[in-house]
C-alpha positions in Angstrom: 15.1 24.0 -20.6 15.8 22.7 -17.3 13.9 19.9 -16.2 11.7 20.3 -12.7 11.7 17.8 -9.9 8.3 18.3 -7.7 7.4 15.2 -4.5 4.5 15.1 -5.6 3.5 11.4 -3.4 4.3 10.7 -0.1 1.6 8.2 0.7 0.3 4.9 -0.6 -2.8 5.0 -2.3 -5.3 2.2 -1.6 -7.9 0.7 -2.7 -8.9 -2.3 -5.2 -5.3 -2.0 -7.1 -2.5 -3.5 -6.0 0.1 -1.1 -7.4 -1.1 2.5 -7.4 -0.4 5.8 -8.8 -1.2 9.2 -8.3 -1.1 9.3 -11.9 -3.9 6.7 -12.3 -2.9 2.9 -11.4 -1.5 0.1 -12.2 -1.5 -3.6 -11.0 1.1 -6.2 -10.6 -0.1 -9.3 -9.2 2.5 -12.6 -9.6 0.7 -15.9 -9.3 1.5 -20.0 -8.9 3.2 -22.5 -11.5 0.9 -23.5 -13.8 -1.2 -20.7 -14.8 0.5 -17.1 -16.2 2.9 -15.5 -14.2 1.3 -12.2 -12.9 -1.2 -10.1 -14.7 -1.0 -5.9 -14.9 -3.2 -3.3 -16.3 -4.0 0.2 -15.9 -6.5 2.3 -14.5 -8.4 6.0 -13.9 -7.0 8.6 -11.8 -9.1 8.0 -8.3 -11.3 10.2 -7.5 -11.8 11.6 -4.0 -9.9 10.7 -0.8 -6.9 8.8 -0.8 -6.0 6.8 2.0 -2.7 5.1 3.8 -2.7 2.1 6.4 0.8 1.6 7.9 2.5 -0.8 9.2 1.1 -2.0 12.1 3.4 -1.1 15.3 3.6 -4.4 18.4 3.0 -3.4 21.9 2.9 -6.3 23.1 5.9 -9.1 23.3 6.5 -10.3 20.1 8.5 -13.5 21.4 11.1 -12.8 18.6 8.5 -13.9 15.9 9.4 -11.7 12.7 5.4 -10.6 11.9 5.9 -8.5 9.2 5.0 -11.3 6.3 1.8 -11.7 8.2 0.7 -8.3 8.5 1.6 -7.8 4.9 -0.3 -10.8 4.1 -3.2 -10.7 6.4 -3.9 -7.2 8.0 -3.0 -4.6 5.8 -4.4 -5.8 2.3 -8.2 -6.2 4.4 -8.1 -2.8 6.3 -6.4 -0.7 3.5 -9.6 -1.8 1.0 -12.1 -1.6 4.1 -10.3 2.2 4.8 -10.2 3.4 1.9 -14.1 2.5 0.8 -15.0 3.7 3.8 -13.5 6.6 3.0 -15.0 7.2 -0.3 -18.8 6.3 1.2 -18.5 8.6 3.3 -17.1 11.5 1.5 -14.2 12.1 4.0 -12.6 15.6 2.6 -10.2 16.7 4.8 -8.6 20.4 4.3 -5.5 19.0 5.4 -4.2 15.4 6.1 -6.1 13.9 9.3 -3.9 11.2 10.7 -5.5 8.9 13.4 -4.5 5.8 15.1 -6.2 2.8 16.7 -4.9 0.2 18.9 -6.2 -3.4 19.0 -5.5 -6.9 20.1 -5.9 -10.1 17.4 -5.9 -13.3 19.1 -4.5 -16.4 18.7 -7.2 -17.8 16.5 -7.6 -14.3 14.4 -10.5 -12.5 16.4 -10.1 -9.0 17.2 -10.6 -7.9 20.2 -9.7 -4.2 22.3 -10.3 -2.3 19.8 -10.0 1.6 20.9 -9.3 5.1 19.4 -5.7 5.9 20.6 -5.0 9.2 18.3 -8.2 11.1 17.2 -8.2 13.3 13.9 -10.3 15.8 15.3 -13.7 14.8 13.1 -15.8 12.1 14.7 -17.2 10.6 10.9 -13.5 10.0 10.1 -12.6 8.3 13.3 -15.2 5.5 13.8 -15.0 5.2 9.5 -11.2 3.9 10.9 -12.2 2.0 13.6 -15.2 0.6 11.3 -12.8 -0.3 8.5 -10.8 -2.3 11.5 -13.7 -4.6 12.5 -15.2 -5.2 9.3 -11.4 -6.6 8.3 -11.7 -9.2 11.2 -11.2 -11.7 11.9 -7.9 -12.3 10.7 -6.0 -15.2 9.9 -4.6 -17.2 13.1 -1.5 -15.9 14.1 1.9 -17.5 13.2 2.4 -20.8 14.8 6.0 -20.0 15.8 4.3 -17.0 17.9 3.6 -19.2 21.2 2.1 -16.4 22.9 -2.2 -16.1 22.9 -2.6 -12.7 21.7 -0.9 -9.9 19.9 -1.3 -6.0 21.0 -1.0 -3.6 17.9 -1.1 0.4 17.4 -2.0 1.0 13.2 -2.5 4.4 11.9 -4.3 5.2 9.7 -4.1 8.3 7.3 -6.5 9.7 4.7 -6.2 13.1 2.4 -7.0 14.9 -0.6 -4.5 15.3 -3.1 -2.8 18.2 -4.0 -1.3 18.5 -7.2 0.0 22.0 -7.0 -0.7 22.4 -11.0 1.0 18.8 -11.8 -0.6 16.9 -14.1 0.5 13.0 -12.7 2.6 10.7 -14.9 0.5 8.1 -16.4 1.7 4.6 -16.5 1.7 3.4 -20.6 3.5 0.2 -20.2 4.4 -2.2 -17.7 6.4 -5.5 -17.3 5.3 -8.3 -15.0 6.3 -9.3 -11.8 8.1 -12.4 -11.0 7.8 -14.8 -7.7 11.4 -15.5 -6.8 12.2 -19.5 -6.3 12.3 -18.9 -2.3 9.1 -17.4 -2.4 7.3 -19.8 -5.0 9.0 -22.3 -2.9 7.3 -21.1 1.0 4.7 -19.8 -0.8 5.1 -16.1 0.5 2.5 -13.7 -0.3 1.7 -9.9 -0.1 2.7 -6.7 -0.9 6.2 -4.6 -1.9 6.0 -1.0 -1.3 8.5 0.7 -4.0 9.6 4.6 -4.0 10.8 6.3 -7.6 11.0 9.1 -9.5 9.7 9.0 -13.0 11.6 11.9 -15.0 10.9 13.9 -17.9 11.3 11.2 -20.2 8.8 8.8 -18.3 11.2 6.4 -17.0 11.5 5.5 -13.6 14.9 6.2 -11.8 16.0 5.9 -7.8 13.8 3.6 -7.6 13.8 2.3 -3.4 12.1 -0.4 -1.4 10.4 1.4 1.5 8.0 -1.4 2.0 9.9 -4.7 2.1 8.7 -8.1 2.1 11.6 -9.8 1.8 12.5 -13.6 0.4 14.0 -12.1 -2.9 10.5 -10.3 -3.8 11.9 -7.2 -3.2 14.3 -7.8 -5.8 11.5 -9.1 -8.1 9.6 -6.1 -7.5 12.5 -3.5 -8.3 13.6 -5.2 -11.4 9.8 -5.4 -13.1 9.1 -1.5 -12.2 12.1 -0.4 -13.5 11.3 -1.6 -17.2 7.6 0.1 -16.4 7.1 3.3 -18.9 5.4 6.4 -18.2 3.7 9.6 -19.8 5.6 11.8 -17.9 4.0 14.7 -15.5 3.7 18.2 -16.8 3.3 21.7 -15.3 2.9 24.6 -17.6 2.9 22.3 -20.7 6.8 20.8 -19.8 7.2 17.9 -18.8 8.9 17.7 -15.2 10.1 14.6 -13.0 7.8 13.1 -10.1 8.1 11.4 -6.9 5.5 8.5 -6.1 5.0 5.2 -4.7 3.8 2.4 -6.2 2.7 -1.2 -4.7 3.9 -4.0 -6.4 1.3 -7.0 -5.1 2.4 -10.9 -5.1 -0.7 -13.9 -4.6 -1.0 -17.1 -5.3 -4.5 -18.3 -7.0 
């Protein structure tokens, strides 16, 4: 028989869980020297809407300061979980995927401040749920000290859908292998997330798997190098198994 390959994720799923599935969840979390490593378990399937926060694009003059390690450390982790229960409370069940986009400023000290719908959805509940999931993630942490200037202008979209299986039942993670910090990391204490593409084939493995989500300071490496030792129940259509695309989140934080 020949084996099927279905793209069955395009989108991040968010939420509690630091490295999600389609097929249910699973988390990888890396912490300091001194107490265990990282911890991972599995979860249900969500249920409901699923939700994607990406990153955040700079209007403003960035003065050369690299802010991705902040946003993945200090935005996105607050407005994905504020997005996403939002989301869920308020039963947001869109026929297709709604897609909006809101620009604000965050100041030097963290505050938000300018906060505006720039791209509607078309449904008023699912528009101020996004800008509500904005302000209740402020304030922020200060912005990066090398940054000199006062303020930093920002366009973040955010996206929210049902899924559509198409008669796929998801892969199911069954075991998993812990993240690692690398020494640089450990070292400047980087935190937040990896975002990782794959496909997980008919035998449950993961293969091509990608970094689509960087973070950078050898993490990325870490990340790839735990999730492709991860082990799957593999999808199924028709009662054969068939290969998968999906992303998974591969969180590190120090406690």
């Amino acid at each position: 028989m020949k084996s099927q390959r279905i793209s069955f994720a395009g989108y991040l799923l968010c939420g509690t869980l630091a490295a999600s599935l389609l097929a249910g969840a699973a988390t990888a979390q890396a912490t300091s020297q001194g107490v265990p490593d990282s911890d991972a378990s599995a979860s249900p399937r969500p249920r409901g809407p699923l939700t994607s926060v990406r990153l955040p694009e700079v209007l403003s003059d960035s003065m050369g300061a690299d802010f991705t390690p902040y946003f993945h450390q200090s935005v996105l982790p607050a407005i994905r979980q504020n997005w996403h229960s939002l989301a869920r409370q308020k039963g947001l069940a869109p026929s297709t995927g709604w897609k909006i986009a809101a620009e604000f400023t965050i100041l030097k000290d963290g505050s938000l401040n300018g906060l505006k719908l720039a791209e509607s959805s078309g449904d008023p509940d699912a528009d101020q749920a996004a800008l509500d999931a904005i302000t209740n993630s402020a304030p922020f942490a200060a912005l990066p000290a090398e940054f000199k200037g006062e303020s930093l202008a920002l366009r973040c979209r955010l996206d929210v859908f049902l899924p559509n299986t198409n008669g796929v039942t998801p892969p199911r993670l069954i075991h998993n292998t812990d993240p690692q910090f690398s020494d640089e990391a450990r070292r400047k204490k980087i935190q937040g997330v990896v975002t990782l593409s794959l496909v997980v084939d008919t035998n449950g493995q993961p293969t091509d798997v990608q970094v689509v989500g960087p973070l950078g300071h050898g993490l990325d490496e870490k990340a790839v190098e735990a999730v492709k030792q991860w082990r799957f129940r593999p999808a199924m259509k028709d009662g054969n198994p068939v290969a998968v695309k999906i992303n998974v989140q591969v969180n590190f934080h120090f406690y």
